[in-house]
N, C-alpha and C positions, 0 to 999 in steps of 0.2 A: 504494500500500500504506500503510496508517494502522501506523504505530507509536506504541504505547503510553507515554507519559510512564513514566521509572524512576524519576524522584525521588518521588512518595508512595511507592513501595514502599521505595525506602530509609527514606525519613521512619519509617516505620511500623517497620522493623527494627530499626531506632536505639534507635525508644522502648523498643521491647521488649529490647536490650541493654542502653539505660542504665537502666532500670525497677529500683532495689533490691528488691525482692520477687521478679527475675530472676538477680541476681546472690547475692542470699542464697540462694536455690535451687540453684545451681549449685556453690554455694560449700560445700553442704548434705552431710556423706557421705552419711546415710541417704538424702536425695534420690536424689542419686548412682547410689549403690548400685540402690538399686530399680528408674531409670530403666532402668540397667545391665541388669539382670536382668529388667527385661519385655519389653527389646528380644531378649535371650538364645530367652526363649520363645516371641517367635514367628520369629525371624531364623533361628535354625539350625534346627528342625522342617522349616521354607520351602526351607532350600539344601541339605538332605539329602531334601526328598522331588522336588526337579527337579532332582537328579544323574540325567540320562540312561542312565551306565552301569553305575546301581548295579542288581540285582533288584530286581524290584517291590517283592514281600512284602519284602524283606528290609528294605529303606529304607523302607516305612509301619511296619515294626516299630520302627526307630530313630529317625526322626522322632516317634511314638506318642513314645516312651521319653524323647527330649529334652524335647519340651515337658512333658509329665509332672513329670519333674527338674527344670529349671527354675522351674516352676509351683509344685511344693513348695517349693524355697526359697527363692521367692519369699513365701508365706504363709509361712515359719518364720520369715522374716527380718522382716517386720512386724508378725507375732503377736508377737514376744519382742525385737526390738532395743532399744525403749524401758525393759522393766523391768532388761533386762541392762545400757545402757547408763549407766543410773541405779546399777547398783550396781558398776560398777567406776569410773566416775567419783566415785562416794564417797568407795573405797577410796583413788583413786591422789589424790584431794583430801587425804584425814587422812595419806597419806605424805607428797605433798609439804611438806606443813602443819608435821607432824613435823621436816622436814629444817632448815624456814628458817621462822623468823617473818616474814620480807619473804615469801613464798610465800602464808603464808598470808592476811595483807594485801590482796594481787593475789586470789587466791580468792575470800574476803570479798566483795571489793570489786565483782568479776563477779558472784556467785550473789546480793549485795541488789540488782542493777537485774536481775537477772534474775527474780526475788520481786517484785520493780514490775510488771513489763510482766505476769506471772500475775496480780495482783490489779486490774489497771487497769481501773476502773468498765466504761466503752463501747471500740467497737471503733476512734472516734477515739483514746483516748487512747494505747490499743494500738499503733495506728500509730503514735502520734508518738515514745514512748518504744522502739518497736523504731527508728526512724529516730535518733533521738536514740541510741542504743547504737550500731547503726553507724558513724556517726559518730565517736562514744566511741573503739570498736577500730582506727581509720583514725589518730587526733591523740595518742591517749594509750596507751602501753603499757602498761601497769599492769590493762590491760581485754583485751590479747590473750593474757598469759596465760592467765587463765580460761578461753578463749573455745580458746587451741591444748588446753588439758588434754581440757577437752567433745569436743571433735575428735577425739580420740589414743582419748579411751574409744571414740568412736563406731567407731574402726577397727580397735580390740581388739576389741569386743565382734563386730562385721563376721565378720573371722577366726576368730571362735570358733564361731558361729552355721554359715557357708558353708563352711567348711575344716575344724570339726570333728564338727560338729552333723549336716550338712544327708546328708554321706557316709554315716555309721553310720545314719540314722533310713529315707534311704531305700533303704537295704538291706533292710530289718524291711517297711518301708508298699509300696513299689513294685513287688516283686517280685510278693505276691500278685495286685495291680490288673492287670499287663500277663498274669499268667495267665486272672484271670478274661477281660480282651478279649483276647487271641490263643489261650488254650488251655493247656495245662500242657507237651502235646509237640510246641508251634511251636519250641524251643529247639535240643530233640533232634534235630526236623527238618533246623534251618537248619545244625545241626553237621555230618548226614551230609556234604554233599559232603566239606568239608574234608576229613573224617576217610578220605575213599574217596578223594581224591585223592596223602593221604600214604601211604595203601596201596600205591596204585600207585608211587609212587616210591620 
């Protein structure tokens, strides 16, 4: 029997673990987040439509229904996390700014190399100056706070979007969609038994 050498495939997962463009991904909310939520849309659809002893109809209706949900807030969350996250990281910049002049210093000091790496000619200098900030936020404090504030908006804004946003919108948008593919009185339907079974008892 030939067994397969393991060491390139470790080699290979390594690089991809110690790879910065790996770890700033991970390190990413929004990355995150969205990862999070496109595994959501197809993982649970998946493990509600092969429950064996759910009804058919019943569990293609709520499968239907999760990915759906998921699927919208997953576009509401990348349609809008960016200008949202922009304007409460503004905000919570001109408070902390307000509180402490050393605050804003640290701010400053984050948002001009972050103005660098937006302006930087080509897509080398890009890398060097993202690699160069990382660095930055690993050796020198004065660059994580900047870097935890951007963070904290990213997970306000998060909260606002999926926990405040995503619930009320698809109330209003999903409701008609699942009528127009299942019917208006697939509901009604799926309610009888319940409602005949409390009868009887």
């Amino acid at each position: 029997m030939n067994v397969a050498p393991i060491q390139p495939k470790l080699n290979t997962i390594q690089r991809i673990l110690s790879n910065p463009k790996a770890a700033a991904f991970a390190q990413n909310t929004v990355c995150a987040i969205a990862v999070e939520t496109t595994l959501k849309a197809t993982g649970r659809p998946l493990f509600i439509y092969h429950d064996k002893n759910a009804n058919p109809q019943s569990k293609k209706y709520a499968a239907t229904k999760e990915f759906l949900y998921q699927s919208f807030c997953l576009g509401l969350y990348l349609g809008f996390i960016n200008p949202i996250k922009k304007f409460v990281y503004d905000k919570m910049s001109k408070w902390q700014a307000g509180k402490d002049p050393e605050n804003k210093r640290k701010i400053d000091l984050y948002n001009a190399f972050q103005y660098k790496i937006g302006k930087a000619p080509d897509k080398e200098s890009k890398k060097a100056l993202e690699a160069k900030l990382g660095e930055l936020l690993h050796t020198n404090k004065d660059y994580r706070f900047g870097k935890g504030l951007k963070e904290l908006s990213a997970i306000v804004s998060t909260v606002f979007i999926l926990a405040g946003c995503a619930p009320v919108l698809s109330q209003i948008i999903l409701h008609p969609v699942m009528d127009l593919i299942f019917g208006k009185g697939n509901k009604n339907q799926k309610n009888q038994p319940a409602k005949t079974a409390q009868a009887k008892a």
